[in-house]
C-alpha positions, 0 to 999 in steps of 0.5 A: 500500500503507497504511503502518503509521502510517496505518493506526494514525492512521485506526483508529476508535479513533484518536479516542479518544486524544491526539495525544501519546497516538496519537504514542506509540502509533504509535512502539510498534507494529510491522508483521507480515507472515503468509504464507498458511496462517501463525499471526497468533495461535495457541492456547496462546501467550501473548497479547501485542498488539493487531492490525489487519489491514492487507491481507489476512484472518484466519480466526478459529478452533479445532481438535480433534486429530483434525482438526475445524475450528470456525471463528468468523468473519473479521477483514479489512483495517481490523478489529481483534481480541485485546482480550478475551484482552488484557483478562486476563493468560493465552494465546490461546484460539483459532488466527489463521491467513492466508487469504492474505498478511497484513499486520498492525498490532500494538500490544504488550500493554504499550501496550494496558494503559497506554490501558486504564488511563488512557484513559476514551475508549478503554475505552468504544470497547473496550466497544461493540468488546466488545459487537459481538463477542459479538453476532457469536458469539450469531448464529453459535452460532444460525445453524449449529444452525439454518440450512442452507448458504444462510443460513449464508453469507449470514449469514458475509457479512453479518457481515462489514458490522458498522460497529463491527468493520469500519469499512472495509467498502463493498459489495465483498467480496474474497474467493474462494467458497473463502474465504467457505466456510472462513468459512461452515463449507460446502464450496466447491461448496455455496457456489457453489450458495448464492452463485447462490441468494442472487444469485438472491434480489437479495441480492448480485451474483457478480463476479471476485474477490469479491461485490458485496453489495447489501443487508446487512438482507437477508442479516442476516435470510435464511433460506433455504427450510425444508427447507434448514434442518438439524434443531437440534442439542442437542450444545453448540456451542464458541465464544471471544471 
């Protein structure tokens, strides 16, 4: 199990900063441990860290009174996420919640907001971390009004390969057909039936616990068969940083 300290040491962004600053840095953070279905962050609190996920996985989204659900995308072992609501003073504008048991590097705000001022390495790490999360979200904004089930979770897949966001990522994907459905916005049997069409395609390879991806580009640029893909939609669709 990755401790604390090196979880912080061997972050990305770790190379941007002194060995003073990083000491300091490793002495400010704390660990969390979030039980599945618990809040890592959540709508309307204050935004108070910067966190890593050690172990585990977040699920990044926001929900409607009546119980509609919009999730964005999912932070796993070795991203990290909050800078943009850490970059303004104010709450979080969207819900964190635990796939499964969560472990998290939290760096409080106070320490963030000393690198952001003095550290010209780490602010231009925070702009390319910036600059891969918007891509992330214009891409999901454009395959749920365009794609159909398929598409969509190859494209949730993919996503989850972006080397600035997670650095970590190899060709394995723990995770469940039910999580890459919560992920995906599809049903848990729909993704069984999208996970065997994109198998089917040479895209990835099915496995106990997860999927062996084998080719990213592929899945990036998949679009499942036309009539697969729902008509666009012209109701705006919500997104958040």
């Amino acid at each position: 199990m990755q401790s604390l300290e090196s979880m912080l040491r061997e972050s990305v962004w770790a190379d941007t900063l002194s060995a003073a600053e990083l000491d300091q840095v490793v002495r400010e953070a704390f660990e969390r441990r979030v039980a599945i279905g618990g809040y890592a962050v959540r709508r309307g609190e204050p935004a108070d860290s910067w966190f890593g996920v050690m172990d585990g996985l977040i699920k990044m989204s926001v929900s409607q009174p009546d119980g509609r659900v919009s999730t964005f995308t999912g932070v796993t072992a070795g991203g990290w996420a909050g800078e943009g609501s850490l970059l303004k003073a104010g709450t979080w504008r969207y819900d964190g919640v635990a796939v499964r048991q969560t472990r998290l590097a939290c760096i409080p705000r106070h320490s963030f907001e000393r690198l952001v001022s003095t550290n010209l390495a780490f602010n231009r790490f925070l702009l390319s971390q910036l600059n891969a999360r918007l891509s992330l979200f214009i891409g999901l904004v454009e395959y749920d009004r365009l794609l159909g089930p398929d598409a969509r979770v190859a494209r949730c897949l993919a996503s989850l390969f972006d080397p600035d966001l997670y650095p970590r990522a190899g060709n394995f994907v723990r995770l469940s057909q039910e999580e890459i459905g919560l992920l995906s916005a599809v049903s848990r049997q729909r993704t069984n039936e999208s996970l065997h069409q994109l198998e089917h395609a040479g895209l990835l390879r099915v496995e106990f616990g997860g999927v062996t991806v084998l080719d990213v580009p592929g899945l990036r640029g998949y679009c499942g068969t036309p009539d697969a893909r729902p008509a666009p939609r012209s109701r705006p669709v919500t997104a958040g940083a």
